[in-house]
N, C-alpha and C positions, 0 to 999 in steps of 0.2 A: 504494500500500500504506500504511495507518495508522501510527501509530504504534507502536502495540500489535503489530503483525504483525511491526512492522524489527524488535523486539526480541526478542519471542519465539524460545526455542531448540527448533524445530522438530526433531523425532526420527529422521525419518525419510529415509534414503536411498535405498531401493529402496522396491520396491510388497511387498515382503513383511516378514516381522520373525520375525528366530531367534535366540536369544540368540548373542552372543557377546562378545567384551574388546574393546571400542569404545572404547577407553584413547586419547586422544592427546595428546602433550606441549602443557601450558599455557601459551599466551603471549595477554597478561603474565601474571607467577605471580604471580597473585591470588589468597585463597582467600577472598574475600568480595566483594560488591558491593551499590550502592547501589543501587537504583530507585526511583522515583515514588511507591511505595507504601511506603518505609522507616517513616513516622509510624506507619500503620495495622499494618501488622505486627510490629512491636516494639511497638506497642500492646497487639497479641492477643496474641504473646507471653509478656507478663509476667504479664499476667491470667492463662493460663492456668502458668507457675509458680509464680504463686500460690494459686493455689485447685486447682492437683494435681500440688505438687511430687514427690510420691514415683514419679507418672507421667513430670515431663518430665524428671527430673533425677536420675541416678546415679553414683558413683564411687566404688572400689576403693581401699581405705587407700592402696597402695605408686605412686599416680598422680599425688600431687601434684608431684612435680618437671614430669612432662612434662605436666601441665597449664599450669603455669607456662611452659615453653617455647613451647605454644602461645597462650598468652594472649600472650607476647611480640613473636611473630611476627605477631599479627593488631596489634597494637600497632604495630608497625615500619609495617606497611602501611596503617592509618591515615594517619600521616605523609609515607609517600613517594606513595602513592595516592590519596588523601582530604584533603587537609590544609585545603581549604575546609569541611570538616564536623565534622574534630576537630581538636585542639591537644594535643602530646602536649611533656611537659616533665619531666626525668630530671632526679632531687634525691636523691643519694648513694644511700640504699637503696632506694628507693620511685621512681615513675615515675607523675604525672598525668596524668589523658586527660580533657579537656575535650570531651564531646559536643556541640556545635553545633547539633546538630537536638534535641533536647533538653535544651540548657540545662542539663545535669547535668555533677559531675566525680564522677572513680571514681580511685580509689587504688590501687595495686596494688603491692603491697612485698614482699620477699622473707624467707624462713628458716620457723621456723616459724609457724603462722596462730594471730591471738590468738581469745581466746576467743567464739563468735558471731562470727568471722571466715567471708565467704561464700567460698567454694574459688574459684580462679580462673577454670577454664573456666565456672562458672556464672554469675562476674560479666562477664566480657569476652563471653556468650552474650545476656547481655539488652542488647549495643549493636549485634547486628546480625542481619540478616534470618536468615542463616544457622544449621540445627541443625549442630551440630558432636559428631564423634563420636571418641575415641581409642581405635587399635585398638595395643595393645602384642604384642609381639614375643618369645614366647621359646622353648626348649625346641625348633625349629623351627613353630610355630606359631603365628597370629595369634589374638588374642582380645580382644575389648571390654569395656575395662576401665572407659570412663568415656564420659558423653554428654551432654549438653543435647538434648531431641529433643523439638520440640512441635507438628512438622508432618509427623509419621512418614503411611505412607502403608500402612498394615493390618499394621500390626510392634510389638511392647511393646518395650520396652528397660527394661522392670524383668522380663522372662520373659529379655533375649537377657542381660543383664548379665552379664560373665563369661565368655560362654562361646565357643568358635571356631569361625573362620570355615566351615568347612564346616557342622556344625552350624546355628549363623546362615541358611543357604541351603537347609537343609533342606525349608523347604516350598513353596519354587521348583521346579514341573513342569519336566522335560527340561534341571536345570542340576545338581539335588542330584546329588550323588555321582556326575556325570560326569567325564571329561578335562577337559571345558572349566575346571568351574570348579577345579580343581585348577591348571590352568594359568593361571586366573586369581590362586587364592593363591599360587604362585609369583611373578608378574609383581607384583602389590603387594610381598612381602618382598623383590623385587631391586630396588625402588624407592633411587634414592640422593637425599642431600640436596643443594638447588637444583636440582632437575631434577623438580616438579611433572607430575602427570596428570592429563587430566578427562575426563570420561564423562558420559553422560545416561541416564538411566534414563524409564521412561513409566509411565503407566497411565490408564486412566477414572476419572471419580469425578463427581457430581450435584450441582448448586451450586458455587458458588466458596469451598468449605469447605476450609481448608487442614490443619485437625487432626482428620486422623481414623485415633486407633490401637486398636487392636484393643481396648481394653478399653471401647469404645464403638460398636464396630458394628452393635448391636443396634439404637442410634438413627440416626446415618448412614449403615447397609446398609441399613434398609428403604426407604429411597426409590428406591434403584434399582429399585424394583416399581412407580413412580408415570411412570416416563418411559412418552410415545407418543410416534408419528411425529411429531405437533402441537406438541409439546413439548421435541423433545429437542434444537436447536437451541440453546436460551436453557438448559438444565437441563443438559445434557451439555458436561463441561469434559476438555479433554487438560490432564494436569497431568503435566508434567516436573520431573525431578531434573537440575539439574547440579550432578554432587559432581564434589568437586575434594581429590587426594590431596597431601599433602605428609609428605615423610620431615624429621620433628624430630633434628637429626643428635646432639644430645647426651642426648639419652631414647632413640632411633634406635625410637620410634613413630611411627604415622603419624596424622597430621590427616587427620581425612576431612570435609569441609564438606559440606554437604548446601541448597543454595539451590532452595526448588518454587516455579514459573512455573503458572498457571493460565489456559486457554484456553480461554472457550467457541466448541460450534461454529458458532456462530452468528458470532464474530468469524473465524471459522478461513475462513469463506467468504469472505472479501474475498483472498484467496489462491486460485483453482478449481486452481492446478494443488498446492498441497497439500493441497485437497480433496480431488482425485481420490486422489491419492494414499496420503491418508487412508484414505478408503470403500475401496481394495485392500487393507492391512493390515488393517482390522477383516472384509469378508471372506474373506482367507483364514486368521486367524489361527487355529488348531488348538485344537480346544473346550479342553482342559486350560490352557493360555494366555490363553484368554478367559476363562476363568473366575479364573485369581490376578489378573490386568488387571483385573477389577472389570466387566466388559463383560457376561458371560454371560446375565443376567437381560433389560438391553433391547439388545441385539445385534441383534434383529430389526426392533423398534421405531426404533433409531439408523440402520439398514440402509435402512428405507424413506425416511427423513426424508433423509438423502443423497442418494438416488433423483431423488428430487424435485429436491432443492436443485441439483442436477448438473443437470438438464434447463430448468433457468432461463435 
């Protein structure tokens, strides 16, 4: 098995796929990580907060403290988890973090922000691969108050900004306004602090493009019209989510990191038995489903091209 395949976080447990809170305790509690591709995407990154900040980047007046908590806590884990890639050095009010792979220091000091000061989750988001998202707590319900998000996967977060979790999941087939996911926002608000969760999310997506949010699918949807059997190997990528939550216990919001893996199928074959495994999820997966999964359009096309691939 390659390398690329050891590390890939692979989705799938059975041959079939139904939603459900695939939640399980994180060990280590990390809620970032580095990989091979750290340059390049903290590259695309920043490019892309910079030429469409109002796209990747949101926040809520009353969120600066628990940004700040979080900015802390990715800060602590630099140090205790990285400390070959950063250098992190606490000087009475303020706290340096010398980037390593970049050659940059960032500042990051406490009370109020001076003027043209960048917020915190926005500066501590352009040092790592991860979008990172603050879901605050109140009234008994969750809402998204604040995010860095540049590699959303058919979502705005200048549409979600503000608003609660159910809502948010609204245009999720066979999860809105179910049990489950009710009992999913339950199980996040009864999260406590040091006791992290992570989960994986999936979906399809064409090319190895990692930002594609809805206010741009007019140009990254249409190609899903360009896949064939011939093609969909090299063109068809499984692009996984692992978010990773943590309860900030002095804001008592929660971090929700958001790290996408991109796998084409054409790599996915040096694995047959999570090939096969594959090709049974995509077909059985229930047309409403394939179609928010981003699949619908070459479902058939991707269907033959496993065919084949499988009788190799």
């Amino acid at each position: 098995m390659t390398a690329v395949l050891e590390s890939f976080p692979f989705p799938f447990e059975e041959d079939t796929f139904r939603y459900s809170n695939n939640s399980v305790p994180l060990e280590p509690p990390v809620c970032i990580e580095i990989t091979p591709e750290y340059r390049k995407e903290i590259a695309l990154k920043r490019r892309l907060l910079d030429t469409h900040f109002d796209r990747c980047y949101r926040s809520l007046p009353h969120t600066l403290d628990a940004q700040r908590e979080a900015a802390d806590l990715i800060i602590e884990q630099f140090s205790a988890f990285y400390p070959e890639h950063f250098a992190v050095v606490h000087d009475g009010q303020r706290t340096e973090v010398f980037n390593k792979l970049t050659g940059e220091k960032e500042i990051f000091g406490c009370g109020k922000l001076r003027q043209g000061e960048e917020e915190p989750l926005y500066k501590i988001g352009r040092h790592v691969q991860e979008d990172l998202i603050l879901m605050m707590q109140r009234d008994g319900e969750l809402y998204l108050d604040a995010g860095q998000l540049c590699f959303p996967a058919n979502w705005s977060l200048a549409f979600d900004i503000g608003m609660a979790f159910g809502a948010i999941h609204d245009p999720v087939p066979r999860l809105s306004k179910s049990r489950l996911l009710e009992k999913i926002r339950k199980f996040i608000m009864r999260i406590e602090p040091e006791q992290p969760w992570t989960r994986k999310n999936w979906s399809l997506t064409v090319d190895r493009q990692l930002d594609t949010p809805l206010e741009t699918v007019s140009s990254w949807g249409r190609k899903r019209q360009e896949i064939t059997p011939e093609n969909a190997g090299d063109r068809i990528h499984l692009r996984v989510e692992v978010q990773k939550l943590f309860r900030l216990p002095a804001s008592h919001s929660i971090l929700f990191s958001i790290h996408t893996h991109l796998l084409s199928v054409r790599e996915l074959a040096g694995n047959q038995e999570w090939l096969r495994r594959f090709r049974s999820v995509v077909e059985e997966l229930p047309d409403d489903v394939a179609a928010y999964k981003g699949l619908a359009p070459f479902r058939k096309a991707l269907l033959e091209h496993l065919r084949l691939e499988l009788r190799r």
